[in-house]
DOKE-768916 format. One record per residue (C-alpha): x, z, y; residue number from 1. Coordinates in nm, 2 decimals. Layout:
// DOKE-768916
PT|c1|c3|c2|nr
PT|X|Z|Y|NUM;
...
***
This chain:
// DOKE-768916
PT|c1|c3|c2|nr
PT|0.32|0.94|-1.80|1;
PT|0.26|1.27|-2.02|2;
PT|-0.06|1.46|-1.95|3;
PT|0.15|1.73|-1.85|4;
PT|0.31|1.55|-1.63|5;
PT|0.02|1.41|-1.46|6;
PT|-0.12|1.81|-1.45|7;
PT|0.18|1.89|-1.31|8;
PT|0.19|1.61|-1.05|9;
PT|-0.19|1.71|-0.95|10;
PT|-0.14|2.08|-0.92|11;
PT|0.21|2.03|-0.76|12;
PT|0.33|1.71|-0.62|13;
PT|0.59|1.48|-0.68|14;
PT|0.85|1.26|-0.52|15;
PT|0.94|0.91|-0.54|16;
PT|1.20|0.67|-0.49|17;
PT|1.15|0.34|-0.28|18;
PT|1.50|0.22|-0.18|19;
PT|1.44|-0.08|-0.25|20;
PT|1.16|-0.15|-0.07|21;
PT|1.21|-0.42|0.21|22;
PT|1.34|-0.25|0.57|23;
PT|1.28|-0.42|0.88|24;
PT|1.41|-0.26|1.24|25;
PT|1.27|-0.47|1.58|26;
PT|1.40|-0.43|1.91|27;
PT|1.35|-0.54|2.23|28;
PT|1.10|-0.49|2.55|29;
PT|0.81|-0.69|2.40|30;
PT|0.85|-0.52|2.07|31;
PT|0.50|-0.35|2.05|32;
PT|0.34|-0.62|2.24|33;
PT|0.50|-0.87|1.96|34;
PT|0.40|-0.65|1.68|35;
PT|0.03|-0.60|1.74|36;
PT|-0.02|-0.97|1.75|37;
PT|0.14|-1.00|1.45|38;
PT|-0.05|-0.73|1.22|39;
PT|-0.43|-0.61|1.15|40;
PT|-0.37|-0.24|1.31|41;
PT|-0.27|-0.10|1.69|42;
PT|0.06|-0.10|1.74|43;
PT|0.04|0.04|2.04|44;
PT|-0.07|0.40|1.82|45;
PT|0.27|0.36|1.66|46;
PT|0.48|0.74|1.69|47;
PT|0.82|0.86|1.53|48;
PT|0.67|1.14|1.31|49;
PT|0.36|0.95|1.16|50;
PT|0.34|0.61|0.98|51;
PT|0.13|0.35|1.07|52;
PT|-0.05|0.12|0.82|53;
PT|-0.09|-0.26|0.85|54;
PT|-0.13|-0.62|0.70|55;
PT|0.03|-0.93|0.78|56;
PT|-0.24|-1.19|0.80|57;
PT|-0.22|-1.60|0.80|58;
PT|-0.39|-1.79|1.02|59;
PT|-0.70|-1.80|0.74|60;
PT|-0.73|-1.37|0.75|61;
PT|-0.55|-1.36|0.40|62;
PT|-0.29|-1.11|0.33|63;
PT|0.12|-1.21|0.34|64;
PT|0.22|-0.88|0.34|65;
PT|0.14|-0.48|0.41|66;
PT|0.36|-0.28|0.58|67;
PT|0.44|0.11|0.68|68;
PT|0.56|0.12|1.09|69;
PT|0.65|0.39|1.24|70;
PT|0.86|0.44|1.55|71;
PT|1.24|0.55|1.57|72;
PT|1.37|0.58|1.88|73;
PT|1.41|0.20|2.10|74;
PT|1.28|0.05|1.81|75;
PT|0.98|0.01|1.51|76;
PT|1.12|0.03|1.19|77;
PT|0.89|-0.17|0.90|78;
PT|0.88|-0.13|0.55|79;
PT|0.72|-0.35|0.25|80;
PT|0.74|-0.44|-0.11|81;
PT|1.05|-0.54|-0.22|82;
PT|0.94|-0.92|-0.32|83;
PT|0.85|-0.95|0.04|84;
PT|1.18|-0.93|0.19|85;
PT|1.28|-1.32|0.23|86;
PT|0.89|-1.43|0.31|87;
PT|0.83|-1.13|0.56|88;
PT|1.17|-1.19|0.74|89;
PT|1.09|-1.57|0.79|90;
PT|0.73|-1.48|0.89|91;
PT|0.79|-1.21|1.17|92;
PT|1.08|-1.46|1.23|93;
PT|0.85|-1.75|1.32|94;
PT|0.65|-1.63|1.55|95;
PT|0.95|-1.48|1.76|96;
PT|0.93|-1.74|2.10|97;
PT|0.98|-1.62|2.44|98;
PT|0.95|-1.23|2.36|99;
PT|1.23|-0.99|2.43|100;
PT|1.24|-0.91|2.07|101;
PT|1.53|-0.90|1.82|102;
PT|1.44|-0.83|1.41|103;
PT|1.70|-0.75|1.22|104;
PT|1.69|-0.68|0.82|105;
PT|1.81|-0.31|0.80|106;
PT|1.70|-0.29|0.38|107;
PT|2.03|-0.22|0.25|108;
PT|2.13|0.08|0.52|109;
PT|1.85|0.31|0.46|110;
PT|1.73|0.52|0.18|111;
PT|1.38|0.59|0.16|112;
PT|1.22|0.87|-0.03|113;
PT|0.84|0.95|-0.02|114;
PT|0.69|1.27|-0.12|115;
PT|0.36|1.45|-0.15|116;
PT|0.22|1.78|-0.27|117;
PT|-0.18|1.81|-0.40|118;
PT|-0.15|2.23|-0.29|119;
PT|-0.04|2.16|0.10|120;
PT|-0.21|2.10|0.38|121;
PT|-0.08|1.82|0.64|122;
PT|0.04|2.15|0.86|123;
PT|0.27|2.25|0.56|124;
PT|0.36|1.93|0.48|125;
PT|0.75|2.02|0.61|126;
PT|0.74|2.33|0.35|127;
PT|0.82|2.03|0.03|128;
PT|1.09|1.84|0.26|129;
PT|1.39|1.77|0.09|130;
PT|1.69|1.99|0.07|131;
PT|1.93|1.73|0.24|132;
PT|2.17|1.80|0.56|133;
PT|2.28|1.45|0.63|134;
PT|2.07|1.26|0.96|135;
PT|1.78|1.18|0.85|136;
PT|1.43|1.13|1.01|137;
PT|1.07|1.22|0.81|138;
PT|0.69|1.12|0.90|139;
PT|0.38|1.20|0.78|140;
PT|0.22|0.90|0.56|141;
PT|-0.02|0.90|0.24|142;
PT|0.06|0.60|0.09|143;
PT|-0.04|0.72|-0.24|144;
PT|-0.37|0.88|-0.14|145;
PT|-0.25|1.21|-0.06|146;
PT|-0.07|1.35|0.29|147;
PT|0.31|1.35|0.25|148;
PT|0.68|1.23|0.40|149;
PT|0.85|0.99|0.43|150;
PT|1.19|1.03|0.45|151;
PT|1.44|0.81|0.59|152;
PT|1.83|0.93|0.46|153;
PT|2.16|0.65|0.55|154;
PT|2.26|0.43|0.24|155;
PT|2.57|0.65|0.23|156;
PT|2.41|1.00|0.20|157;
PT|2.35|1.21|-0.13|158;
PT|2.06|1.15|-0.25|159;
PT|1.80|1.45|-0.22|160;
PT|1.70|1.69|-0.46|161;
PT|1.34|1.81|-0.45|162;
PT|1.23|2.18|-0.50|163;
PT|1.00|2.15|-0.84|164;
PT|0.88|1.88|-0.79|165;
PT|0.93|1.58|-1.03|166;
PT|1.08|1.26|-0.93|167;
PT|0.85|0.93|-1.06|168;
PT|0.98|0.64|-1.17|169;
PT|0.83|0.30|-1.15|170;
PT|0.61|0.30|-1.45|171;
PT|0.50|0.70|-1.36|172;
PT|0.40|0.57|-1.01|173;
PT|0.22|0.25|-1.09|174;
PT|-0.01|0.50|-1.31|175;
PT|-0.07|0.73|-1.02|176;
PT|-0.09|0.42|-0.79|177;
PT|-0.42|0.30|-1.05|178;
PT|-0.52|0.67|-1.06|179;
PT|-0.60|0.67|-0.70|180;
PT|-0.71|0.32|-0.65|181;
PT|-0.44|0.19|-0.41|182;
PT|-0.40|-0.17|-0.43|183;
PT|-0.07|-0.30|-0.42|184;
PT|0.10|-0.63|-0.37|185;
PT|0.09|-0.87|-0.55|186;
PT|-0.18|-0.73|-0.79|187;
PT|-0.45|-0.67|-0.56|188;
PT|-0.27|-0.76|-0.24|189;
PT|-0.17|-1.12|-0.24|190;
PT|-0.22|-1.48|-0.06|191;
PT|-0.58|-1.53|-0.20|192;
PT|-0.69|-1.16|-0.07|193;
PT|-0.87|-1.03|0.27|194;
PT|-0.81|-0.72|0.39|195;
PT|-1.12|-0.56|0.37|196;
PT|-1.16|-0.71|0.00|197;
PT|-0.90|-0.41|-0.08|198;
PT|-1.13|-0.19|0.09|199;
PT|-0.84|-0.17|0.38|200;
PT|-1.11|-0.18|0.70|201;
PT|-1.03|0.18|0.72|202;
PT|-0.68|0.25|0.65|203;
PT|-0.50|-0.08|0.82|204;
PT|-0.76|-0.23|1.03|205;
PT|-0.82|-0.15|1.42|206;
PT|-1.12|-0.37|1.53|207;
PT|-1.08|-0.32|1.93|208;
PT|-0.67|-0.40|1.94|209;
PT|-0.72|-0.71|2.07|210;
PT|-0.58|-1.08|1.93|211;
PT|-0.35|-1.11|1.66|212;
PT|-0.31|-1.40|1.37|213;
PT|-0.57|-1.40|1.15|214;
PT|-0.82|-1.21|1.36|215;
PT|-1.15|-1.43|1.43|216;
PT|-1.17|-1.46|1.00|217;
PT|-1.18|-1.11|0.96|218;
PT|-1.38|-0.99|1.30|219;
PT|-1.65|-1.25|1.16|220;
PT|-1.61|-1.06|0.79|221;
PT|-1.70|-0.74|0.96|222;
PT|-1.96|-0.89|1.19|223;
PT|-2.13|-1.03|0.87|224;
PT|-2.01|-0.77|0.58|225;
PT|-2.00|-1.10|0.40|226;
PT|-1.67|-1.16|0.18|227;
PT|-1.59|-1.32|-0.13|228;
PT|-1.45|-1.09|-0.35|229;
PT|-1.45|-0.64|-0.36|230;
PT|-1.21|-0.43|-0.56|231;
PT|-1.33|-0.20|-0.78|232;
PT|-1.22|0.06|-0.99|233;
PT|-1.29|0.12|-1.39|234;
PT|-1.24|0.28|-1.73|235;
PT|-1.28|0.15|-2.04|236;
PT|-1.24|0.28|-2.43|237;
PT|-1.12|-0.05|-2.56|238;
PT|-0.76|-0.26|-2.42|239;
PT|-0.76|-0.41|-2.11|240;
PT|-0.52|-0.64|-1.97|241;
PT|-0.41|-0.79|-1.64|242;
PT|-0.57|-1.08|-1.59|243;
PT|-0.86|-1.04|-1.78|244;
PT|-1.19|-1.25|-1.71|245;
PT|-1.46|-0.97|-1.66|246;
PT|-1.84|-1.19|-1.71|247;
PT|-2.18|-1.10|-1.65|248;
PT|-2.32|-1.42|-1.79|249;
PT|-2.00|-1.61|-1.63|250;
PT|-1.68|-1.56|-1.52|251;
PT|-1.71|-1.34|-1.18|252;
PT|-1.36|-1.15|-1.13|253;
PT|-1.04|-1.07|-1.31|254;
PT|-0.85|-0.73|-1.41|255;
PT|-0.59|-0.70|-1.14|256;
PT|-0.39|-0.40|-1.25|257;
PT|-0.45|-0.12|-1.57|258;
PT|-0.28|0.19|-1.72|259;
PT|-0.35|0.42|-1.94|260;
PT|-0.56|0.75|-1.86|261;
PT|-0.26|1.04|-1.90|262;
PT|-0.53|1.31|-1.98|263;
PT|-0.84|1.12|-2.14|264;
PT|-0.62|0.83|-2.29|265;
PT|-0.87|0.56|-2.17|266;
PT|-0.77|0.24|-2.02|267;
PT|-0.80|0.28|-1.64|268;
PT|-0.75|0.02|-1.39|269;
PT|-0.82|-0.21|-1.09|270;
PT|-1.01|-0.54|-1.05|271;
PT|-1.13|-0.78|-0.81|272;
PT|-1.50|-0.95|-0.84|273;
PT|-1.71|-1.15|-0.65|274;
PT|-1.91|-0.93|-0.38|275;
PT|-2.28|-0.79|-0.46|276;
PT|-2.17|-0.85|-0.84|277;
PT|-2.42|-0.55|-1.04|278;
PT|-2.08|-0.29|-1.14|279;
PT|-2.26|-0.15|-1.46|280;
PT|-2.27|-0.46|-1.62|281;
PT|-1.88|-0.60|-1.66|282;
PT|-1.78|-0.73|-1.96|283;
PT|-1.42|-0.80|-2.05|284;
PT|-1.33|-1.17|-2.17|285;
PT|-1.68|-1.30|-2.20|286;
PT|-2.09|-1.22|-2.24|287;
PT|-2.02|-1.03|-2.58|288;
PT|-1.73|-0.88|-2.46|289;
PT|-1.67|-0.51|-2.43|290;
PT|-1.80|-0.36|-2.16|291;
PT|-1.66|-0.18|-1.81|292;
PT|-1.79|0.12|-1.70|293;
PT|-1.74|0.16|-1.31|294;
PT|-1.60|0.50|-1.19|295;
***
């Protein structure tokens, strides 16, 4: 990403593409009911025009997935990271017993588009909609840290165009994704991770839903504030790389995801360390390793 892109992007917005992103409709009587036993967030909030955030937890509290719900109609449409299409299926799948409940994988008929703009307010949100006349529905999500849309377009329609805004592609979004600290699967979201490790007790937890899988782990977690591992955010003037041991006198995290600053040029990223560990004292790779400053 350019640093005038990334000014333009701040001052203006941008738009994104995530067709391929894993599509899930449910159906059925018990749909809700099934649903909020199934995720960390109340399902029972779930509306047509806004998104609702959530993970999928195992039995143990640790993440199999994180998903966008929102409702359309007679039925809750789900959407997740690409990679999580076979696992997610055969997960919600499992747990399907006696419920009126029918999941069907809908990834390949539906277009989805997400766009935001830094200068609009949620209210004005509908001003940077796509010029597109073909059926659609849109909701109001931030899944990049900033209110926007989501749009939902048919497989078969055009594909929209976007009034000034740019459209990212993957590498231009995984930078902005770092820029505003949103953990993503499987970088910081992934089999070894709790939910409130990603700092996701506010965004995709609800504490008085009632039972779902995973839930007496991560009630005790929030009962306690005791966890193994926090994300943090850094900078750093030297190269970082995924993966990378950070130390303070041993090895107590790794680099989970980094990019390059646009407009300062430093190494920015995202990493995952054992909780209470002292922030201003990271080094990269070992004791006499360069150091991480914490932003």
């Amino acid at each position: 990403m350019t640093s005038e892109l990334f000014q333009h992007i701040t001052t203006h917005g941008a738009a994104v593409n995530l067709s391929s992103r894993a599509k899930f409709r449910l159906t059925g009587a018990d749909r809700v009911r099934y649903l909020n036993g199934q995720v960390t967030n109340d399902m029972r909030r779930v509306k047509p025009d806004d998104s609702i955030y959530a993970c999928v937890t195992d039995v143990k509290g640790r993440i199999a997935a994180d998903v966008f719900v929102h409702a359309e109609g007679d039925s809750l449409l789900l959407d997740a990271e690409p990679d999580l299409r076979e696992t997610l299926g055969m997960r919600l799948e499992r747990y399907i017993v006696a419920d009126d409940v029918e999941l069907t994988d809908v990834t390949e008929d539906w277009q989805l588009w997400h766009v935001w703009s830094a200068a609009a307010t949620p209210a004005r949100m509908e001003s940077v909609q796509c010029s597109n006349e073909s059926p659609h529905h849109s909701l109001h999500s931030s899944r990049f840290g900033t209110p926007g849309l989501d749009l939902w377009l048919p497989s078969s329609a055009p594909a929209p165009t976007f009034d000034a805004l740019p459209i990212l592609n993957e590498a231009g979004l995984e930078t902005w994704r770092i820029l505003q600290k949103i953990p993503r699967w499987p970088h910081e979201l992934n089999a070894e991770t709790f939910p409130p490790e990603a700092g996701l007790e506010s965004k995709a937890m609800d504490f008085t839903k009632g039972c779902y899988i995973g839930q007496e782990v991560l009630s005790r977690i929030k009962t306690t504030g005791k966890m193994p591992r926090e994300m943090i955010a850094f900078e750093s003037g030297v190269e970082v790389n995924a993966g990378d041991e950070l130390w303070i006198e041993k090895a107590v995290g790794k680099v989970t995801s980094v990019t390059k600053h646009p407009a300062t040029g430093l190494n920015i990223g995202l990493a995952m360390i054992r909780q209470g560990t002292p922030h201003q004292s990271l080094r990269v790779g070992g004791n006499s390793g360069p150091m991480l400053y914490h932003v």
